[in-house]
PQR file with spaces between the fields and no chain letter, atoms N, CA, C, O and H, PARSE charges and radii, in Angstrom:
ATOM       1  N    UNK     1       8.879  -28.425  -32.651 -0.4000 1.5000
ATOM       2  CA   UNK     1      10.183  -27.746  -32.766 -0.0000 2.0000
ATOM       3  C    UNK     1      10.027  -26.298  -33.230  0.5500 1.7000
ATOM       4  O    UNK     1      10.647  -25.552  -32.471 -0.5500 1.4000
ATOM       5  N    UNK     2       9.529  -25.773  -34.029 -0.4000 1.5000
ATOM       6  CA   UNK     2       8.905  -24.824  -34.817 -0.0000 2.0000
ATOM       7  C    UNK     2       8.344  -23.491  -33.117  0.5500 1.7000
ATOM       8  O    UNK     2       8.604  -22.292  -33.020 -0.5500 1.4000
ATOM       9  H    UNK     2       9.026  -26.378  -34.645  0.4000 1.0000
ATOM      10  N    UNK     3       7.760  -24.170  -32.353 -0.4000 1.5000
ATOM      11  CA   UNK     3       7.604  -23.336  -31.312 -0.0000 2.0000
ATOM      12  C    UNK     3       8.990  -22.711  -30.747  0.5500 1.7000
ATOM      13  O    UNK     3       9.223  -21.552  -30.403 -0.5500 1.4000
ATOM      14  H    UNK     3       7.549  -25.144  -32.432  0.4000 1.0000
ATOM      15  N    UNK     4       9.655  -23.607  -30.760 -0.4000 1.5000
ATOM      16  CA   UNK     4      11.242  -23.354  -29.983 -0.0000 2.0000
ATOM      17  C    UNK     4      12.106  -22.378  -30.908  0.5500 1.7000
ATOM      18  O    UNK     4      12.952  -21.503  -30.720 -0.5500 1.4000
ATOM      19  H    UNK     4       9.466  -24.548  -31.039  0.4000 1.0000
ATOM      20  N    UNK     5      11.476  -22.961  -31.992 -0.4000 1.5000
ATOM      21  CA   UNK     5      12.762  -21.953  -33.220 -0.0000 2.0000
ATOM      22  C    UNK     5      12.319  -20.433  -33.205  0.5500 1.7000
ATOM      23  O    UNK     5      13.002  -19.537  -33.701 -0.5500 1.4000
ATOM      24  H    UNK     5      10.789  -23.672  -32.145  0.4000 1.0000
ATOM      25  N    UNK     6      10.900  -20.211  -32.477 -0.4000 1.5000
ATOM      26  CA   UNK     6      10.422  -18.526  -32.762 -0.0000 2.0000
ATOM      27  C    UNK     6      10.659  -18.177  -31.508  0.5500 1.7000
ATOM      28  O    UNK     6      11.123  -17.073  -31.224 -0.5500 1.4000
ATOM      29  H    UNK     6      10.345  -20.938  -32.074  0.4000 1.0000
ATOM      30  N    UNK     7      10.323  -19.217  -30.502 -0.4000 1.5000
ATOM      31  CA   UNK     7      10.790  -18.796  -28.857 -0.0000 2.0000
ATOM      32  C    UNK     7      12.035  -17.938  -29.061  0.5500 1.7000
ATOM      33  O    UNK     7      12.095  -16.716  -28.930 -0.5500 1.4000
ATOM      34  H    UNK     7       9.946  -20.114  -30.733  0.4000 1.0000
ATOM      35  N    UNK     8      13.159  -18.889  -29.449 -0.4000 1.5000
ATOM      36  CA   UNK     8      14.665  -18.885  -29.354 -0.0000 2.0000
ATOM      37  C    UNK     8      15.080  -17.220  -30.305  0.5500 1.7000
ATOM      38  O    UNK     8      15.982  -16.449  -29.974 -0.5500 1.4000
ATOM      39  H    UNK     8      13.110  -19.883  -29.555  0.4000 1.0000
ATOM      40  N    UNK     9      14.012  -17.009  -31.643 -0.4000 1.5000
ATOM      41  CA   UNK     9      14.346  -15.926  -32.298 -0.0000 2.0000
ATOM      42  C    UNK     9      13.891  -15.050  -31.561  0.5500 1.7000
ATOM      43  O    UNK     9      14.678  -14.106  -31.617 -0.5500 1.4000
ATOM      44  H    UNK     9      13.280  -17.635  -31.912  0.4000 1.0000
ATOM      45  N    UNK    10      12.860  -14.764  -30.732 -0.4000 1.5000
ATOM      46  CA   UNK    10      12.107  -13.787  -30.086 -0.0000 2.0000
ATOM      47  C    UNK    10      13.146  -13.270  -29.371  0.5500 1.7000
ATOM      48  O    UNK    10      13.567  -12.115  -29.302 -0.5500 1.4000
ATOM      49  H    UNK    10      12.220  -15.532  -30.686  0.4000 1.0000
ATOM      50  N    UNK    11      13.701  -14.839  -28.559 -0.4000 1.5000
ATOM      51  CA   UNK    11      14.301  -14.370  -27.613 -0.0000 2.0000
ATOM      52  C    UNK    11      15.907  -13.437  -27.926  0.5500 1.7000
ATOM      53  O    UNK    11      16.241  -12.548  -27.143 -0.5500 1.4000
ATOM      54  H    UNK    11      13.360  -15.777  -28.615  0.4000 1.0000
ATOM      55  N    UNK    12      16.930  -13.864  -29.371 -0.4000 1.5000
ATOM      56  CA   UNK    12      17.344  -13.118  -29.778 -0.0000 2.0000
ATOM      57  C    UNK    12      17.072  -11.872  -30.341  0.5500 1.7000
ATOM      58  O    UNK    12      17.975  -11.087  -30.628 -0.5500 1.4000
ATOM      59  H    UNK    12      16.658  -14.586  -30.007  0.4000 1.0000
ATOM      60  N    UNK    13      16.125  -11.684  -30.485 -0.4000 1.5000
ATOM      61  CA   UNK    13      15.718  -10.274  -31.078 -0.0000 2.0000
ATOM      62  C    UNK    13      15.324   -9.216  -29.743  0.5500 1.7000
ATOM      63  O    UNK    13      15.619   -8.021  -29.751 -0.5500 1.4000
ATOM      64  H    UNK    13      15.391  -12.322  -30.252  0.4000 1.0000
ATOM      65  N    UNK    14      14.652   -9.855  -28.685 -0.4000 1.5000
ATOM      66  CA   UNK    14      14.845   -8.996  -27.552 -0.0000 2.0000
ATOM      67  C    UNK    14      15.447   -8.306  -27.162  0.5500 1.7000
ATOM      68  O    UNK    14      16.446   -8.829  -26.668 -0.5500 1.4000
ATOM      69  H    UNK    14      14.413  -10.826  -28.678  0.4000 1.0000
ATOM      70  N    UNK    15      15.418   -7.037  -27.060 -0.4000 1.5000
ATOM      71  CA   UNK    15      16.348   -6.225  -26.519 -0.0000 2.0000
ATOM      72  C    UNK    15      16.724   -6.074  -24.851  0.5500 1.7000
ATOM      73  O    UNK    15      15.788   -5.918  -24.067 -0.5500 1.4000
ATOM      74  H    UNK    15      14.606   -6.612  -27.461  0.4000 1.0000
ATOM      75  N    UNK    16      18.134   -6.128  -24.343 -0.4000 1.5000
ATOM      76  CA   UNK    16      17.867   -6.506  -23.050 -0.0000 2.0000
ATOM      77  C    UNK    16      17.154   -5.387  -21.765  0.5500 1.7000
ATOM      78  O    UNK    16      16.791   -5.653  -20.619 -0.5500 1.4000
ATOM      79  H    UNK    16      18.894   -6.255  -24.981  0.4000 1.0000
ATOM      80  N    UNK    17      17.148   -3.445  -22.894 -0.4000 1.5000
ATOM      81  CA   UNK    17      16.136   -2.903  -22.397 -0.0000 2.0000
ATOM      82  C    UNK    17      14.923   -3.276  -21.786  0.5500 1.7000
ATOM      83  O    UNK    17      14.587   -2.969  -20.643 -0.5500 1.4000
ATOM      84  H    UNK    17      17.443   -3.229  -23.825  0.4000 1.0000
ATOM      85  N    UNK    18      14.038   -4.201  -22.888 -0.4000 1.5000
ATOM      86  CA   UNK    18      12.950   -4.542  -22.583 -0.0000 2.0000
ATOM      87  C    UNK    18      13.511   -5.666  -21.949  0.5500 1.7000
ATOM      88  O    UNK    18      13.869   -5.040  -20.952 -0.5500 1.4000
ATOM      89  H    UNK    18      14.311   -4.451  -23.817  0.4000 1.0000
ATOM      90  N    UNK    19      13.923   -6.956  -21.687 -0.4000 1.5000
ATOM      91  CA   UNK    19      14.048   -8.045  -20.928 -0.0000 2.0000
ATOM      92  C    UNK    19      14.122   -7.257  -19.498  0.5500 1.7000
ATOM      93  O    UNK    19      13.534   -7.767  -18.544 -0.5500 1.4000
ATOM      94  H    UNK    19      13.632   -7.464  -22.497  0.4000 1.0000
ATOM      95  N    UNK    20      14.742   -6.178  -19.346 -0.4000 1.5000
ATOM      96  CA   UNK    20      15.079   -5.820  -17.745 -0.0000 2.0000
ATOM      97  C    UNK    20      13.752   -4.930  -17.303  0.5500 1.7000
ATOM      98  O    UNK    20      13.258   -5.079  -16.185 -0.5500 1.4000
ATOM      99  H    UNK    20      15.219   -5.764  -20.121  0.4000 1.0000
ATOM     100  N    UNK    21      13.205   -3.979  -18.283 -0.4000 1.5000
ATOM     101  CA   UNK    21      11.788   -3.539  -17.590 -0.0000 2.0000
ATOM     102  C    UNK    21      10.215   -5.013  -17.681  0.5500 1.7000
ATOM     103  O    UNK    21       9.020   -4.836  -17.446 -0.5500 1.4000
ATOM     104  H    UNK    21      13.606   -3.858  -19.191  0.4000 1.0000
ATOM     105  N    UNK    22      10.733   -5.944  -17.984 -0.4000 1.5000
ATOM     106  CA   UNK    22       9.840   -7.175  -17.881 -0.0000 2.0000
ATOM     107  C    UNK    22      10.182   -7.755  -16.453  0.5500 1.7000
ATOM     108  O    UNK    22       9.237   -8.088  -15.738 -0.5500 1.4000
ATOM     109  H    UNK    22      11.704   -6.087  -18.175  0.4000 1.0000
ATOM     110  N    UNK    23      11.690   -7.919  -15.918 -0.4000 1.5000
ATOM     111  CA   UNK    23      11.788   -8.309  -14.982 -0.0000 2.0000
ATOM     112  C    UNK    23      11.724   -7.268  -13.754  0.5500 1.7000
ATOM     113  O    UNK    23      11.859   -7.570  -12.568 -0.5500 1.4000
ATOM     114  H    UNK    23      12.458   -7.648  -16.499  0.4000 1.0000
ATOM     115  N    UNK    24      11.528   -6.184  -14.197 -0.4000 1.5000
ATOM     116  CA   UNK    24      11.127   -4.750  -13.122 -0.0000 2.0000
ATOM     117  C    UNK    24       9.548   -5.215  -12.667  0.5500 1.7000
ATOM     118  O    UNK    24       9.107   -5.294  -11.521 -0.5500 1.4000
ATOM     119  H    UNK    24      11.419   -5.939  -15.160  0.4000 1.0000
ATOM     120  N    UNK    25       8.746   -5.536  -14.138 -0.4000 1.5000
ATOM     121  CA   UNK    25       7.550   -5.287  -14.089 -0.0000 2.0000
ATOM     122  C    UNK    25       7.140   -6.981  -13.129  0.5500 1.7000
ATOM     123  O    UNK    25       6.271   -7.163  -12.277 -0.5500 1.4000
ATOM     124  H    UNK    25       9.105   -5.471  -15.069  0.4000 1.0000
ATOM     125  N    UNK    26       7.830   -7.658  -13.520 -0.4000 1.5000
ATOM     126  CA   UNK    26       7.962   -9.193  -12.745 -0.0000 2.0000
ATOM     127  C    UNK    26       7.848   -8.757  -11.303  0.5500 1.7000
ATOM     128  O    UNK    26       6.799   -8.766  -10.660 -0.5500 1.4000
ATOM     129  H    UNK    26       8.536   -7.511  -14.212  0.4000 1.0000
ATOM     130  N    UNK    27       9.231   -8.309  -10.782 -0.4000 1.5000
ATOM     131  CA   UNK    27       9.307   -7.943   -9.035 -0.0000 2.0000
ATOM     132  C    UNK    27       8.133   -7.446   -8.512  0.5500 1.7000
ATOM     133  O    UNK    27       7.509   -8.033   -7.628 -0.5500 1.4000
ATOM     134  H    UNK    27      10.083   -8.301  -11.305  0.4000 1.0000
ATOM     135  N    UNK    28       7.731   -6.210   -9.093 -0.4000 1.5000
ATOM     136  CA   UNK    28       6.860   -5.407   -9.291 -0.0000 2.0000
ATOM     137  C    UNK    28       5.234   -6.294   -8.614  0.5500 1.7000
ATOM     138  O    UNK    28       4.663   -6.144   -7.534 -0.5500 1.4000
ATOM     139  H    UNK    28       8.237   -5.733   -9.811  0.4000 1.0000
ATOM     140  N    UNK    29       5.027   -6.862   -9.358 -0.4000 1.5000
ATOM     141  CA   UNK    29       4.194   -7.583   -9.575 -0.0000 2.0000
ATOM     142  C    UNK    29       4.313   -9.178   -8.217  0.5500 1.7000
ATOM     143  O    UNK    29       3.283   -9.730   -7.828 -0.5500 1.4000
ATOM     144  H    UNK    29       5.491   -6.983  -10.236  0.4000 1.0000
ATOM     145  N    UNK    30       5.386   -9.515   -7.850 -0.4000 1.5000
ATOM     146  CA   UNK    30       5.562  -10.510   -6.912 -0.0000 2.0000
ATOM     147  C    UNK    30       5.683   -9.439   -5.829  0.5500 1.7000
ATOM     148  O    UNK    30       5.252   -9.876   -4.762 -0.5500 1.4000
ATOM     149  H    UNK    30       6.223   -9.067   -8.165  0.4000 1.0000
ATOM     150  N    UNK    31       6.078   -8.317   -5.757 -0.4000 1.5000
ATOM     151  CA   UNK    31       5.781   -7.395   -4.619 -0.0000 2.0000
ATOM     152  C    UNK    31       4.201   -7.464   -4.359  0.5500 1.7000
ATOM     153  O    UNK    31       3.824   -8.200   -3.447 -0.5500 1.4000
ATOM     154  H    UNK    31       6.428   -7.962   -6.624  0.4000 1.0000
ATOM     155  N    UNK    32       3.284   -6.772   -5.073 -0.4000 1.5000
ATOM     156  CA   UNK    32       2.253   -7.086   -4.795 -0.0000 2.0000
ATOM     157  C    UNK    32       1.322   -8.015   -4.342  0.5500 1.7000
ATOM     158  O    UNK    32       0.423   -7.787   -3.532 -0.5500 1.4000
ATOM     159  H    UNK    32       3.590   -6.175   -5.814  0.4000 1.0000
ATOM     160  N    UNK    33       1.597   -9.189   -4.956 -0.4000 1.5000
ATOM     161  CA   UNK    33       1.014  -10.471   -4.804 -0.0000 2.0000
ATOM     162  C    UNK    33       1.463  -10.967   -3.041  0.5500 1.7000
ATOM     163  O    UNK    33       0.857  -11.767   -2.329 -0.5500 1.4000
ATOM     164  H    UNK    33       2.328   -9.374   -5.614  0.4000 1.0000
ATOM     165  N    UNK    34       2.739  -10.153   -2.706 -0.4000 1.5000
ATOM     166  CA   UNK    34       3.063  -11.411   -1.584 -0.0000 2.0000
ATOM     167  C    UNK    34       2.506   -9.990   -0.146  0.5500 1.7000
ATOM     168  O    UNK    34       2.004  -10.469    0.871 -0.5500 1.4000
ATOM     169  H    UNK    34       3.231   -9.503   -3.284  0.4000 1.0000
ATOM     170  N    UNK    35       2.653   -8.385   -0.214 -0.4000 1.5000
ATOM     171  CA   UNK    35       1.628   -7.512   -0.054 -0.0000 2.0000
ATOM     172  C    UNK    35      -0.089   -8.421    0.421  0.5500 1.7000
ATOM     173  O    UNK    35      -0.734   -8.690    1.434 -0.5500 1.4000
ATOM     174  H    UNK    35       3.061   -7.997   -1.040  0.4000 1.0000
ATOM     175  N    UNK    36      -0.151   -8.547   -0.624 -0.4000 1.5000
ATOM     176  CA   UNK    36      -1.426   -9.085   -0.793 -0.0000 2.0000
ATOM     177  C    UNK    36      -1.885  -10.265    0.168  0.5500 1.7000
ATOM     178  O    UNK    36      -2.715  -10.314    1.076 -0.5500 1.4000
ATOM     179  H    UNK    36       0.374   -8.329   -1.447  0.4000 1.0000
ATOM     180  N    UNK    37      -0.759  -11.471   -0.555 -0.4000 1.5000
ATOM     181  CA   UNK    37      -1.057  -12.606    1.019 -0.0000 2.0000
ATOM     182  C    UNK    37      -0.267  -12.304    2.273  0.5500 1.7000
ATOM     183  O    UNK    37      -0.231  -13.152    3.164 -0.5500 1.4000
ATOM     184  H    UNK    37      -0.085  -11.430   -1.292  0.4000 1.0000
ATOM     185  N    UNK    38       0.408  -11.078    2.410 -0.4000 1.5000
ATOM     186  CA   UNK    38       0.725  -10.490    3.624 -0.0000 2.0000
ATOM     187  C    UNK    38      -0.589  -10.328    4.452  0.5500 1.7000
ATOM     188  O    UNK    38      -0.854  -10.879    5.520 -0.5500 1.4000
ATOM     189  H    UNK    38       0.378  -10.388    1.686  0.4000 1.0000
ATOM     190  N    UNK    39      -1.612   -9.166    3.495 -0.4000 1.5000
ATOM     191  CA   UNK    39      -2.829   -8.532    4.498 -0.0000 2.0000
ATOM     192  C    UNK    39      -3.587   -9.803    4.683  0.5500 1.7000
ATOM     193  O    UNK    39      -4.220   -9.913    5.733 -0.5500 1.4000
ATOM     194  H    UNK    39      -1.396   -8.718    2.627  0.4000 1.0000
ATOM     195  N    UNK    40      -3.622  -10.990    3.633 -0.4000 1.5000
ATOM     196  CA   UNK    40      -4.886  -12.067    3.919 -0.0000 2.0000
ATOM     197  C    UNK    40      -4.285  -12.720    5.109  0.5500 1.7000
ATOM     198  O    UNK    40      -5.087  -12.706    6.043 -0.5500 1.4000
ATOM     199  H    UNK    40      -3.108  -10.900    2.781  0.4000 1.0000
ATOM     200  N    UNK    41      -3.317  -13.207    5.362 -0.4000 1.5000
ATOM     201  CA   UNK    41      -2.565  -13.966    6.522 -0.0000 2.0000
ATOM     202  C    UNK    41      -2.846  -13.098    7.645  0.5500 1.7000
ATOM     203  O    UNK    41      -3.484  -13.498    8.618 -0.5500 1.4000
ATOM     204  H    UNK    41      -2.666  -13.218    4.603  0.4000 1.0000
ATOM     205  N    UNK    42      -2.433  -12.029    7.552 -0.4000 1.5000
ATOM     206  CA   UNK    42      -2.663  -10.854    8.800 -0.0000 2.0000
ATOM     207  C    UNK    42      -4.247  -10.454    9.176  0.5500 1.7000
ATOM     208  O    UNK    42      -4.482   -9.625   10.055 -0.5500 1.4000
ATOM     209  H    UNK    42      -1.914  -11.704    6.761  0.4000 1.0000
């Protein structure tokens, strides 16, 4: 439980600045990867 209770504070203390350049850096990052098995398929 103790994992969940710092998850859950982290996750309140997050600012949604940073939550939205994490999910920039996310896309970002699944851009590349699918790029990537684009050229291996091709």
């Amino acid at each position: 439980p103790s994992a969940g209770i710092a998850l859950s504070r982290m996750a309140a203390e997050a600012r949604p600045d940073t939550l939205e350049d994490m999910g920039r850096r996310g896309q970002a990052l699944a851009n590349d990867v699918a790029d990537r098995m684009g050229w291996l398929s091709a």
